[in-house]
N, C-alpha and C positions, 0 to 999 in steps of 0.2 A: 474593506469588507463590512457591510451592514450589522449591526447587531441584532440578532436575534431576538426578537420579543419573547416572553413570556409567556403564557395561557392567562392570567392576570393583565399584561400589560393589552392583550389584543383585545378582552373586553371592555376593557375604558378606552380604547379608541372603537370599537364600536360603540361605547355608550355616547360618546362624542360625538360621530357622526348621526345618532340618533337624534339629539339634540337637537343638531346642525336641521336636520330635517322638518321639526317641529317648524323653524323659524328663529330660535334660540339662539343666542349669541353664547357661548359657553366664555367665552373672553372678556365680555360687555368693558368698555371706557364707560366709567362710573366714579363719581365722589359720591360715596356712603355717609349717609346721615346719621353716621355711629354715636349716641349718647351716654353710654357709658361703659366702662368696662368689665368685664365680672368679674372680679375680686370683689370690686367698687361693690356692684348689685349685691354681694354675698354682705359686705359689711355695713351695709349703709339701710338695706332694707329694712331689718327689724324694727329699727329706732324709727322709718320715717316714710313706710309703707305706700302713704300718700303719695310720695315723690317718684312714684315708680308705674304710673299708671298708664303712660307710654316711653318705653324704650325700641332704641334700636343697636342690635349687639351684630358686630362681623367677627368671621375668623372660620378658625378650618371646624369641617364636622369629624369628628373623634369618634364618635360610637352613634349606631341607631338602630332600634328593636321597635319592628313593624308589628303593628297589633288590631290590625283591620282598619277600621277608620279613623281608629288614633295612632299615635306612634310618639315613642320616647325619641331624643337625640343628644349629644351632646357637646358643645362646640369652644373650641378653644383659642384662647386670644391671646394679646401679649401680656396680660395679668394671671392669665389661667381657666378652667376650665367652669363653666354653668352649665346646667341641663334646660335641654328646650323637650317643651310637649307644642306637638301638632295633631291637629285635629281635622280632619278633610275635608267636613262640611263649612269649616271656619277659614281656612285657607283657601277653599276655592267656593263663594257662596254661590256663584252662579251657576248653572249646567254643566257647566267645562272643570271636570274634576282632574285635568291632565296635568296640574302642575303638582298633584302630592299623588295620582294614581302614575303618570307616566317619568316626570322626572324626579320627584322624591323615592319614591319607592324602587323604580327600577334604573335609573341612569343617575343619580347625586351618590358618589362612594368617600369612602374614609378619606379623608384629605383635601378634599375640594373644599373653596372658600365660600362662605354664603354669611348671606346678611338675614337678619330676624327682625322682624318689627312686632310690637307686642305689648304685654301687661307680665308683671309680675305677681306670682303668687308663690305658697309654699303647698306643697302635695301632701296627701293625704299620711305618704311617710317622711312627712318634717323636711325635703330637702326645699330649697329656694329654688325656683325655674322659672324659664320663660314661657310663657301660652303666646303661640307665633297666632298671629292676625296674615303678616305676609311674609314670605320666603322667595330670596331671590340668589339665585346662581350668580357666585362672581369668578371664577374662576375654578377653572376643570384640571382636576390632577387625575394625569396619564400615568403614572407610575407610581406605585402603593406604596404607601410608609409601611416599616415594620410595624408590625402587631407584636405590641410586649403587653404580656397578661399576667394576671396574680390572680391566684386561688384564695378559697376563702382561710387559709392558714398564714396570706402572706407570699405563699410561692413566687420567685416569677419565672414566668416563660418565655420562651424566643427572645429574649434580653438584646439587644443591638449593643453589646458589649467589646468587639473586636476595636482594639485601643486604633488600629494603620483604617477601618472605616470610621469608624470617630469622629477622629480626625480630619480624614480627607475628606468625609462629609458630614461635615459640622453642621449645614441645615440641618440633617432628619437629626444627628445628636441633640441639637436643641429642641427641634419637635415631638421627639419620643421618651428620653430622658432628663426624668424629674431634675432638680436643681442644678445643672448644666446651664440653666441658663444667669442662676442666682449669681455662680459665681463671675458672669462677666457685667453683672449688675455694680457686685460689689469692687470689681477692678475699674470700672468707672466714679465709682465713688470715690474712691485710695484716690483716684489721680484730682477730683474735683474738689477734696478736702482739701488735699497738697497745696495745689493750687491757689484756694481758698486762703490758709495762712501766709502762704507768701503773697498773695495782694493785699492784704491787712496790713503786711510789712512795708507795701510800698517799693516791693521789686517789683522789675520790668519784664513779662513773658517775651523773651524773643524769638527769632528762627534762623541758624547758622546753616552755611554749605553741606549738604551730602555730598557730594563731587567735589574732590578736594585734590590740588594738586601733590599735596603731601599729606601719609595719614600718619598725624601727629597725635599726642594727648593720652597716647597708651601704649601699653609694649602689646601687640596683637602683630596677626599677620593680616593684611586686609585682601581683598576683593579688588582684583585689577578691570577696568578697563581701557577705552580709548575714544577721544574726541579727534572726530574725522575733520571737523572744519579746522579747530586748531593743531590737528594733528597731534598733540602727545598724551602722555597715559593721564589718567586720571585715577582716583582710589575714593571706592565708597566708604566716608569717614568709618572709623574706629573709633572716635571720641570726638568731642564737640568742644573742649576744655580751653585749646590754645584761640577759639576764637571767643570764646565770651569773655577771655581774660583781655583780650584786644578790645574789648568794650569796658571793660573795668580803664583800662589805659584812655579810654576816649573819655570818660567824664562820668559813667554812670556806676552810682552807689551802690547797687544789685540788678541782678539780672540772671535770669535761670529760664533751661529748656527743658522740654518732654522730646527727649530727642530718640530717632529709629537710629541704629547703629550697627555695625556689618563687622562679624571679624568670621574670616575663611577658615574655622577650626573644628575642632571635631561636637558630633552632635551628640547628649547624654540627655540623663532627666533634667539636668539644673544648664545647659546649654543650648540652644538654636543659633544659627547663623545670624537671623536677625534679629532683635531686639530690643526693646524700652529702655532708654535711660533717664533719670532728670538730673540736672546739672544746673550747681549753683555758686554764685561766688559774691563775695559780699563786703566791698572796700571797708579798712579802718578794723577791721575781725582774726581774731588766729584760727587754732584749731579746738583752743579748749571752750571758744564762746561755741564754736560749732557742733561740739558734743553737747552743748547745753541745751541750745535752741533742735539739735536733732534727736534727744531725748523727750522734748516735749511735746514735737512736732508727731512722732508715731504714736506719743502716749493718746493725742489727740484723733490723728486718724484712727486707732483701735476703737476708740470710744465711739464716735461715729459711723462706721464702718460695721462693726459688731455688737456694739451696745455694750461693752467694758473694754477695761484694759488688760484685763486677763484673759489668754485667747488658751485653745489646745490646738497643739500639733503631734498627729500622730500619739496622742493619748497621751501626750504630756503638757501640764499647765505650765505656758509661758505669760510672765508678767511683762506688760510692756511699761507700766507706772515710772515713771525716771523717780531718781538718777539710778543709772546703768553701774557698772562694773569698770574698773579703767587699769590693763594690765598689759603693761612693757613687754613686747614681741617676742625678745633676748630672755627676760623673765620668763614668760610663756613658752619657752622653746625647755628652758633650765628643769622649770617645774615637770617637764611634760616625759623629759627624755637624758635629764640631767647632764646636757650639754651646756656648759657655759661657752658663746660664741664672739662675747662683748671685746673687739680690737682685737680679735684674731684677722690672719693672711687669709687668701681664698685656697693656699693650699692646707691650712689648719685645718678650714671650715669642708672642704670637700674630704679631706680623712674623715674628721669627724662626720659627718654624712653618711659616706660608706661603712664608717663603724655599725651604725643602727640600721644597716639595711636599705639605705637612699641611694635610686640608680641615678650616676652623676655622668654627665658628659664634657668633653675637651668644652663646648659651644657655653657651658655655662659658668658666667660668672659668679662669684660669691653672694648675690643680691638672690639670683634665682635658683640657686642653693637653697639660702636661706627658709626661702619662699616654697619652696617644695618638703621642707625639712617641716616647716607649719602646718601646712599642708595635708601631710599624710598622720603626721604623730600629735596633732593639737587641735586645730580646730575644730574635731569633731566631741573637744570637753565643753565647748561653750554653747551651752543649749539659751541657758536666762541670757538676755543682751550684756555682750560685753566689750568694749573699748579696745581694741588692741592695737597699742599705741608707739607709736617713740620708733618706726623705722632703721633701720643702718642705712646709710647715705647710697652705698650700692642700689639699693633695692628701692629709687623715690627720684627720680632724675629730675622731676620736674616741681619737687618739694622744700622747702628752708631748711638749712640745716638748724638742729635743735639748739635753742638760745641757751642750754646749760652745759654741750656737751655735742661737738661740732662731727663727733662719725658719725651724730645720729640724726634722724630727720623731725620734724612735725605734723605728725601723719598718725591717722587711725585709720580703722578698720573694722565695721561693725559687724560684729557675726551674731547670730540668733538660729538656735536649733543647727549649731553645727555649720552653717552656710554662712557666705560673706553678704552683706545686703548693702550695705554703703562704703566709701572710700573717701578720705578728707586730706586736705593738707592747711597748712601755713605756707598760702604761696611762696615758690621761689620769684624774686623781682628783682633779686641783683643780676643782668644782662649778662658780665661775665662771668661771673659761678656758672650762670646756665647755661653760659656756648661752652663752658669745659664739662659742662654735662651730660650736652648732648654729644661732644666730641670723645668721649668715655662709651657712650653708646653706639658711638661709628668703630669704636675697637671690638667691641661684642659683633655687632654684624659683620665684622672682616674674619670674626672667628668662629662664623656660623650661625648667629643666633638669627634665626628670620624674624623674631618678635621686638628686635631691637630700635629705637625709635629713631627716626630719620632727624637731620638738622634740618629747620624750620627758620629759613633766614629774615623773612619777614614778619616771625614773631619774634624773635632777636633784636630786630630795628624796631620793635612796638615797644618794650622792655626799656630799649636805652633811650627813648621819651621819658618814661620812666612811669612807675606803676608803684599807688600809693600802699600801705599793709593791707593783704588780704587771705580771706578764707574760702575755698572750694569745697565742694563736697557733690560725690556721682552716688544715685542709690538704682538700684538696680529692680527697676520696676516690675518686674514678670515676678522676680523673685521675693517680692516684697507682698506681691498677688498672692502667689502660693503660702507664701506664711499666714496671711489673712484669712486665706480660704479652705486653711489644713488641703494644700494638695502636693502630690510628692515628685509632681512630675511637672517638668514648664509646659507642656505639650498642652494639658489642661486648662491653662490661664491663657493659653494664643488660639485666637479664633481659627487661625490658616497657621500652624506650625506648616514648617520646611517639610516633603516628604519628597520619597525617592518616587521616580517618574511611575505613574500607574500601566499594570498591564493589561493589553487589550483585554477587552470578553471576549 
């Protein structure tokens, strides 16, 4: 069934076919001879006026107030917004005044893209503008962006504010609401710094399988499909870990990805289906060089990214300056809830669980006990960045056991405001520790647990090649966005978050 136009939408297809009729291309195939931007013209003029005595600015028209033969407008780019003044006798010098009497005035509306050729000057009340010479229609919007308006107090009005349109349509989000679009500036920045430090380092960016016969590298449940030529299931990875450690094994000294990754779980503010990772691992390293180099590494991207290293989230000042915090999980847990859990059974560790209120199931072992007992009653003490460190062997299948004290692992866990933002180990590289580890995780999956990690036998035979000391580390980029951008929901920092299917109009 057709949708229903508007009383709005049928006059912009009238104004369209008005157009159309002049002779007008409302579409035109055009390379624009754009010269500057307007940020640029706003900063650059004062100082150097000169330089401004022919521009050419595109982008959409935003506001315009007809005032007989002249008229204000103003138009907005991907730096932001300038005002243009037109003048009719200037715009059209010959007889033919139809292109600011017929398609300026009555057929060019809010949202249409148009190009200005011209002269800068500043108006009689101080603002910087463009005085248009020519004006050319690049492209015709049939359908009206919201009108969000402010009074002279500040007020605003008509807000396009409903989080599920937003989202689903993040164009107009970005063309009607202010700094929306800042922060996906700055979440380009996070990943360009990142990146930045590790070429300096002399790692290798590379690209692993999304279609993976087995999704290895994390306890998740993945995202089934199937390959029709080879016939069997395949799995949209859940981590990328067990194949760049397959490159640490082939010869190379570091190597890390920006990798998308898919676990089929439930969706919240600090969750989506799909997601950023970057993943790093770095031959000859443990884990305590890795809290070094990862305390400096964010100190860095703060700095650049915000202009300090002291940021607010949620109206609290976090300091990102290293060195961090570094406090033992079991310590963390004692502090928190005054469980001591260090060489306890899984049936101590699930009493004590249920003591404080942890719903526990036949499905879990003592690792995701543990992990849920964190979870609920601790993590949310550690606002400043803190290390939480030293694993139980349960809860790290794919991690070294700790060189002082063999129940526990080599493994942190960076939290900041409450949230987890990175994960580290001291790889595990001894082949047999880790087919008894995964073989530990095939007793969980026989006892329910769907998140339980499958054997992976050809990282197994990678392993007993044998793989030199090394350090991993996953940080979880959406969520490393929102800390950057004080935003409290991931939906914000993902251009196209997952939404549930739209209903017809």
């Amino acid at each position: 069934m057709e949708r229903q136009l508007s009383e709005q939408e049928q006059f912009r297809r009238e104004a369209l076919e008005a157009l159309r009729a002049t002779g007008m291309d409302p579409f035109p195939a055009a390379e624009v001879p754009v010269s500057h931007l307007a940020q640029d013209i706003k900063n650059d003029y004062p100082s150097k006026p000169e330089d401004f005595s022919e521009v050419c600015v595109a982008g959409r028209l935003m506001t315009k107030r007809i005032m007989g033969k002249a008229s204000f407008a103003s138009l907005m780019d991907s730096s932001g917004r300038i005002q243009i003044y037109l003048n009719r006798d200037e715009i059209c010098p010959e007889e033919d005044k139809s292109i600011y009497n017929d398609v300026f005035k009555k057929h060019l509306d809010i949202g249409d893209f148009i190009s200005i050729k011209g002269h800068v000057f500043i108006t009689q009340t101080g603002e910087i503008s463009v005085h248009a010479k020519e004006l050319t229609l690049l492209s015709k919007s049939i359908r009206p962006l919201p009108v969000v308006k402010k009074d002279a107090d500040g007020n605003t009005y008509d807000a396009f504010t409903d989080p599920e349109l937003r989202y689903r349509q993040r164009y107009v989000d970005l063309v009607v609401n202010e700094g929306v679009k800042d922060i996906f500036v700055k979440r380009t920045k996070v990943f360009a710094t990142m990146r930045s430090i590790f070429n300096r380092a002399g790692y290798l960016e590379v690209e692993t399988p999304i279609l993976q016969p087995i999704p290895g590298g994390a306890a998740a449940r993945p995202f089934i499909t199937h390959h029709n030529a080879l016939d069997m299931p395949l799995y949209l990875r859940i981590a990328n870990e067990l194949y760049l450690k397959r490159l640490i094994v082939g010869g190379f000294d570091g190597v890390y990805e920006f990798a998308k990754d898919f676990r089929n779980e439930g969706m919240d503010r600090t969750h989506n289906p799909e997601f950023t990772v970057m993943e790093i691992y770095v031959a000859y390293k443990d884990y305590f060089w890795m809290m070094d180099m990862t305390e400096k590494m964010l100190e860095e991207i703060a700095e650049t990214v915000t202009g300090s290293s002291e940021i607010t989230v949620s109206g609290k000042v976090i300091s990102l300056k290293a060195p961090y915090a570094r406090v033992p999980i079991l310590e963390a847990i004692k502090t928190h809830t005054g469980l001591d859990l260090l060489g306890k059974s899984e049936d101590e560790i699930r009493t004590a669980a249920k003591s404080i209120g942890i719903e526990v199931t036949a499905a879990m072992g003592s690792g995701k006990i543990i992990d849920e007992i964190f979870g609920e009653k601790c993590e949310k003490h550690y606002v400043q960045p803190t290390f939480i460190t030293d694993y139980p062997l349960e809860m790290s299948p794919l991690c070294k056991r700790h060189r002082d004290d063999d129940r526990l692992t080599e493994r942190f866990e960076l939290f900041i405001n409450g949230k987890e933002i990175a994960n580290a180990y001291s790889e595990l590289n001894d082949p047999i520790d880790q087919r008894a580890r995964f073989e530990e995780q095939l007793k969980l999956s026989e006892k329910g647990d769907d998140e339980a990690m499958f054997i992976d036998q050809d990282f197994l035979r990678a392993l007993e090649y044998g793989m030199p000391p090394t350090s991993g580390m996953g940080i979880g980029m959406d969520r490393l966005t929102m800390l950057l951008t004080d935003q409290s929901s991931i939906q914000e920092v993902l251009f196209f978050p997952q939404m549930r299917p739209e209903k017809a109009d």
